[in-house]
C-alpha positions as CSV (number, residue, x, y, z in Angstrom):
1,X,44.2,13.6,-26.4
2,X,42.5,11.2,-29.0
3,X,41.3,13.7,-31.0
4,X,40.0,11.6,-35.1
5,X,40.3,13.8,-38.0
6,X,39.5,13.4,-42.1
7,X,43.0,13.2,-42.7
8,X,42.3,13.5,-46.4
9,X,40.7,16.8,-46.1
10,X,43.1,18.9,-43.8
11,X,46.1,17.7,-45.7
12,X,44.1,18.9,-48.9
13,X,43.3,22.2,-47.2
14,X,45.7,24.8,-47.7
15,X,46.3,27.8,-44.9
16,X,44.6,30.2,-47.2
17,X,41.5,28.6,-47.8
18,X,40.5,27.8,-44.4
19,X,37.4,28.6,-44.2
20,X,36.2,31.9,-41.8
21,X,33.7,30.5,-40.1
22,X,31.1,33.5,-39.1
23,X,28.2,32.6,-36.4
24,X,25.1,34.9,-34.9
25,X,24.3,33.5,-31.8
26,X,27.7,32.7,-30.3
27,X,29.8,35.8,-28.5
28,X,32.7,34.0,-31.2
29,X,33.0,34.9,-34.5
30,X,35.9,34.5,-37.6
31,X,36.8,31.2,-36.6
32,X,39.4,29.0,-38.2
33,X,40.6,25.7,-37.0
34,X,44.2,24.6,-37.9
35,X,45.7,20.9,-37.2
36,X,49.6,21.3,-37.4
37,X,52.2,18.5,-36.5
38,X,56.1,20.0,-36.1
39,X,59.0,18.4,-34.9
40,X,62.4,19.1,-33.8
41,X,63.4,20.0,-37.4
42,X,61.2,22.1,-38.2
43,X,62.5,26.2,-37.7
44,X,60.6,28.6,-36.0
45,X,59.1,31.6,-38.2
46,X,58.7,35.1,-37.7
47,X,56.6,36.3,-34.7
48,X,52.7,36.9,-35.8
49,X,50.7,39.8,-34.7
50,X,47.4,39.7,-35.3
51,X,43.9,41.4,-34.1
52,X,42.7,37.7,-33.3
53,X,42.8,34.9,-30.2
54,X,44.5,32.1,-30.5
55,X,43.8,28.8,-28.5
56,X,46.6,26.6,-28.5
57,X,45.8,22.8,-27.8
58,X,48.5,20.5,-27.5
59,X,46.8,16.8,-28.0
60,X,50.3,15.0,-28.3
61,X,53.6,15.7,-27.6
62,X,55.4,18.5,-26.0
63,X,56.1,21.9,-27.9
64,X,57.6,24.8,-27.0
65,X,55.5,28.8,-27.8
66,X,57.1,32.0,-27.6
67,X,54.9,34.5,-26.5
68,X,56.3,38.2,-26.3
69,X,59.8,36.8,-26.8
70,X,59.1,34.7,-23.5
71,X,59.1,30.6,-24.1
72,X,56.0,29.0,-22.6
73,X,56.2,24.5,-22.3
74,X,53.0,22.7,-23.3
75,X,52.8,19.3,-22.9
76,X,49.4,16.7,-24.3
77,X,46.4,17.7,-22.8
78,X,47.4,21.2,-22.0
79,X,46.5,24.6,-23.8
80,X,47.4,28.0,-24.0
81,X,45.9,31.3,-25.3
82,X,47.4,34.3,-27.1
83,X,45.7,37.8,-26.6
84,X,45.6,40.3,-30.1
85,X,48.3,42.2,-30.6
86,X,50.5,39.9,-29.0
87,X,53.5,39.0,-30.7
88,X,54.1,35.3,-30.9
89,X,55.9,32.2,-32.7
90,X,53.6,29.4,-33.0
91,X,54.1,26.2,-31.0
92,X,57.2,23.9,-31.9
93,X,57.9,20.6,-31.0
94,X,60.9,19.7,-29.2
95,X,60.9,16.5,-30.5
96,X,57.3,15.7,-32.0
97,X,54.2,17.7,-30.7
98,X,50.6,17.9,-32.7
99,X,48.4,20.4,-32.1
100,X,44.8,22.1,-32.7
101,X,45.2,26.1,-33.4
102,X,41.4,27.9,-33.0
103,X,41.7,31.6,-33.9
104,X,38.7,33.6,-33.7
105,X,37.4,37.0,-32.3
106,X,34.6,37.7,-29.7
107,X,32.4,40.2,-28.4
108,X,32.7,39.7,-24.7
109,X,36.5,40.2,-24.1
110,X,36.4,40.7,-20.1
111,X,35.2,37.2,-20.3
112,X,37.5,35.8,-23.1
113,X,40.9,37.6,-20.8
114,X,41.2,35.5,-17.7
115,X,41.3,32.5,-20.0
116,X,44.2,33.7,-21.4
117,X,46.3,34.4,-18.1
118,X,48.2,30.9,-17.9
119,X,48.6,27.0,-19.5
120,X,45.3,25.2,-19.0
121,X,44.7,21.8,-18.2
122,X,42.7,19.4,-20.7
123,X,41.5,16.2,-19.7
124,X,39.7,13.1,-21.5
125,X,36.1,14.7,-20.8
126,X,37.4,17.2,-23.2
127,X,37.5,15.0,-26.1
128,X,34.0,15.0,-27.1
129,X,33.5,19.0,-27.3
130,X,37.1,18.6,-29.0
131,X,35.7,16.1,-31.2
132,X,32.2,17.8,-32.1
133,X,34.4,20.8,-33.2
134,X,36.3,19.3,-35.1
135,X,33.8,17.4,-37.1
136,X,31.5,20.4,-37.5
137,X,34.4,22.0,-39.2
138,X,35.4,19.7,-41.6
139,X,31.5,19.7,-42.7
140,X,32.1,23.4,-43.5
141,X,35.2,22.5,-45.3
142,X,33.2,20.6,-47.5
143,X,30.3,23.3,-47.9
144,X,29.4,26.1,-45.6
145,X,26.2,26.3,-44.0
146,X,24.5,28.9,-41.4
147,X,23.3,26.1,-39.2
148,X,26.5,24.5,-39.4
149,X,28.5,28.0,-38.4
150,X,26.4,28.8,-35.7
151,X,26.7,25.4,-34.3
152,X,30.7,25.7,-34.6
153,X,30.5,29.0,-32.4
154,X,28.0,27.8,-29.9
155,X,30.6,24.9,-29.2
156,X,33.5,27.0,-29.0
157,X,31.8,29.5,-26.4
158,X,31.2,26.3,-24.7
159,X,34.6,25.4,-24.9
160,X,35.7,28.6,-23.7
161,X,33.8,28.1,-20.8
162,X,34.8,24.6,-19.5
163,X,38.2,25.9,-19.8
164,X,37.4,28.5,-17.0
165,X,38.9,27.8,-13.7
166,X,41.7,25.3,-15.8
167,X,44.4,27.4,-15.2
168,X,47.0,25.2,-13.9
169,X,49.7,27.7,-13.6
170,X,50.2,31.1,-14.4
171,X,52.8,32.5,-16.5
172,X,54.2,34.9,-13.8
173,X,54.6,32.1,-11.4
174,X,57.6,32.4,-9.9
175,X,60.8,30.3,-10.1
176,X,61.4,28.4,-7.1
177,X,65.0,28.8,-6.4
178,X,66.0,32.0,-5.3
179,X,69.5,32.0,-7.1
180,X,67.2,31.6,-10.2
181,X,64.7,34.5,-9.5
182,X,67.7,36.6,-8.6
183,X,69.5,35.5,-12.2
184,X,66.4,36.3,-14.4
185,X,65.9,40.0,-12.7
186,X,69.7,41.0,-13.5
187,X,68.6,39.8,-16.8
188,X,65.1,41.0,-17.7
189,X,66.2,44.6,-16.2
190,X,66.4,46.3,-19.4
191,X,69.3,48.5,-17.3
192,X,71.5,45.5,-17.8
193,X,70.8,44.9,-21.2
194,X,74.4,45.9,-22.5
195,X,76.0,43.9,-19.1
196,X,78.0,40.7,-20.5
197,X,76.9,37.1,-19.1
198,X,80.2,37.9,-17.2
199,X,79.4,40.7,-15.8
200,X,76.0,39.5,-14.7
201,X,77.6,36.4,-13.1
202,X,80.1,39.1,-11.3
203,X,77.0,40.7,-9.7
204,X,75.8,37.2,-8.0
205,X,79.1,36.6,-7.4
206,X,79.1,33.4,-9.4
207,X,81.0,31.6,-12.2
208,X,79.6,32.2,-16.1
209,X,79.1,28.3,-16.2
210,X,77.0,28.7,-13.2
211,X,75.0,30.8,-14.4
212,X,74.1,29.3,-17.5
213,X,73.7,26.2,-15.5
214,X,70.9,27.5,-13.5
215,X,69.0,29.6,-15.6
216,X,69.0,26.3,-18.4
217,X,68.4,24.1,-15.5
218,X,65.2,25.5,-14.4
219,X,63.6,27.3,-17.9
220,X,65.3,25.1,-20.4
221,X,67.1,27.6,-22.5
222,X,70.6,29.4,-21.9
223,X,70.9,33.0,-20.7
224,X,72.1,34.3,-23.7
225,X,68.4,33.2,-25.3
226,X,67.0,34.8,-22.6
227,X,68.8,37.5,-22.8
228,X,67.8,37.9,-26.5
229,X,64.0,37.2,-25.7
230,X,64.2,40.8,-23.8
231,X,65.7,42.5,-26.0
232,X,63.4,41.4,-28.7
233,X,60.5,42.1,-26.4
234,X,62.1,45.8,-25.2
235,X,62.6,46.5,-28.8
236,X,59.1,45.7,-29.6
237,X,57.6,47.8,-26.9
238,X,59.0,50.3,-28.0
239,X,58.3,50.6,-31.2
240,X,54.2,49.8,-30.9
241,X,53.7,52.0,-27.9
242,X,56.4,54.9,-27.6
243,X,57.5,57.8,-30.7
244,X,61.3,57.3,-29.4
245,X,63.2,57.3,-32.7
246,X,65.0,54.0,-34.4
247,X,68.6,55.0,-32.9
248,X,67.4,55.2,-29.5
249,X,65.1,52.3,-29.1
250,X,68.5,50.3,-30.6
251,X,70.3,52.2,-27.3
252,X,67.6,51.3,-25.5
253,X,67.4,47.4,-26.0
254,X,71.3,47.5,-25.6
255,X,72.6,47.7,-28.7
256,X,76.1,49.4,-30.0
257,X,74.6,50.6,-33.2
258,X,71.4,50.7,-35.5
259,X,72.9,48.3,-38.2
260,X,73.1,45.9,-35.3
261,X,70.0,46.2,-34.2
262,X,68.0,46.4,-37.5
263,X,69.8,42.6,-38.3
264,X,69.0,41.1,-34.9
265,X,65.2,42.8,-35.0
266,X,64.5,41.6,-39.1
267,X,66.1,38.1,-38.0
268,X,63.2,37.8,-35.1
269,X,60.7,39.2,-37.0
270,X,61.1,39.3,-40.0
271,X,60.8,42.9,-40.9
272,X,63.0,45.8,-40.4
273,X,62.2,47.7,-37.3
274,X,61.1,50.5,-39.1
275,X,58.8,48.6,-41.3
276,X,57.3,46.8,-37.9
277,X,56.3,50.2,-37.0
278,X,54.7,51.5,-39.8
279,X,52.8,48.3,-39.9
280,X,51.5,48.2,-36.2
281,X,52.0,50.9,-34.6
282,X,50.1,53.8,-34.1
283,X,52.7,56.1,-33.0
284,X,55.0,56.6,-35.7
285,X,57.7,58.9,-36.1
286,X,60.3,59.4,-38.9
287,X,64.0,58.3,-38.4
């Protein structure tokens, strides 16, 4: 997606002094635009959660998003949304990927949900909305003005709305081969969770090599990242929605002890389980 920016100015423009674009008129408000390029070096970061939407749209390359601990594919021309309160670890590139991040909230969000259901498709008549956007922004980089703000939000809503009925696949579509389908339930069932690679091949009556075979075949990562994905995303359930204490949500997401779980947990998100839940969740309890 040709997309032209001011190169000067986002280079110049640091993450913190974006600017939060409010409007009147448009059902969008707090919006910030970001323009990120990442490659294959570049490491992921900790999971954000947030009270915002984020629109992903990939105009080059082909990155890689976690959302929820699940990896999602987007390739140019394609764009995907994050709902708040979803955890998530911004697109990466697998080799190069650039990409436009649009964060905002909005006041209508039965409409705003069933956009963010799947990966959209973009096409070239995209561009000029894109464009317009983009342009408008970097004007309010320069010096922020009502007109201008409202004007950014009336072409986001109508954004928002060309992107309805773009879905071109969901994120619970379901994998093709039936070996594969079989693989991923034996390893999303958080009852299997302390089950060994091994011992989950033993129940398909396959090899190990196999296994990781078809599940890195078909989604592009080994089992054991899958496997970790769940964990992550058991473990984070847990701790936003349920009062079960540190030690058993560790038990729960299959781990041997706390100190086990507490390193894998900070190493995904960079906070200790404990503090994650004091800092999102509604239903604390002391451990």
């Amino acid at each position: 997606m040709n997309i032209v920016f001011d190169s000067a100015i986002w280079q110049n423009v640091e993450k913190t002094s974006m600017p939060d674009v409010k409007t009147v008129f448009a059902p969008v408000d707090s919006i910030r635009l970001w323009l990120r390029d990442e490659t294959s070096g570049s490491t992921h970061g900790h999971a954000a959660v947030h009270d915002f939407y984020c629109l992903y749209l990939c105009l080059e390359g082909r990155g890689c998003i976690e959302v929820d601990g699940v990896p999602h594919f987007l390739e140019t021309n394609e764009a995907l949304g994050v709902l708040p309160r979803q955890p998530h670890v911004r697109l990466r590139g697998t080799e190069k990927v650039q990409y436009l991040l649009i964060r905002f909230l909005t006041s209508e969000p039965e409409f705003i949900r069933q956009l963010f259901s799947g990966i959209l498709q973009c096409d070239e008549s995209f561009v000029p909305l894109i464009q317009k956007m983009v342009t408008i922004y970097e004007e309010i980089i320069r010096e922020p003005a009502e007109l201008l703000q409202n004007e950014l939000g009336l072409h986001l809503a109508l954004l928002l709305n060309r992107l309805c009925g773009k879905i071109k696949s969901r994120l619970s579509e379901p994998v093709a081969d039936k070996r594969v389908q079989r693989a991923l339930q034996l390893i999303i069932d958080p009852a299997n969770l302390n089950l060994s690679m091994q011992d989950l091949a033993r129940k398909m009556g396959i090899t190990p090599g196999h296994l990781s075979d078809l599940i890195h075949d078909n989604l592009g990562y080994p089992p054991r990242d899958v496997k970790r994905s769940v964990r992550y995303q058991v473990a984070m359930n847990y701790l936003l929605h349920s009062s079960l204490s540190i030690s058993e949500i560790a038990e729960a997401a299959g781990f041997r002890s706390v100190y086990a779980f507490s390193r894998f947990f900070k190493n995904a998100s960079g906070e200790s389980p404990l503090a994650f839940r004091r800092k999102y969740s509604k239903n604390q309890s002391a451990d």
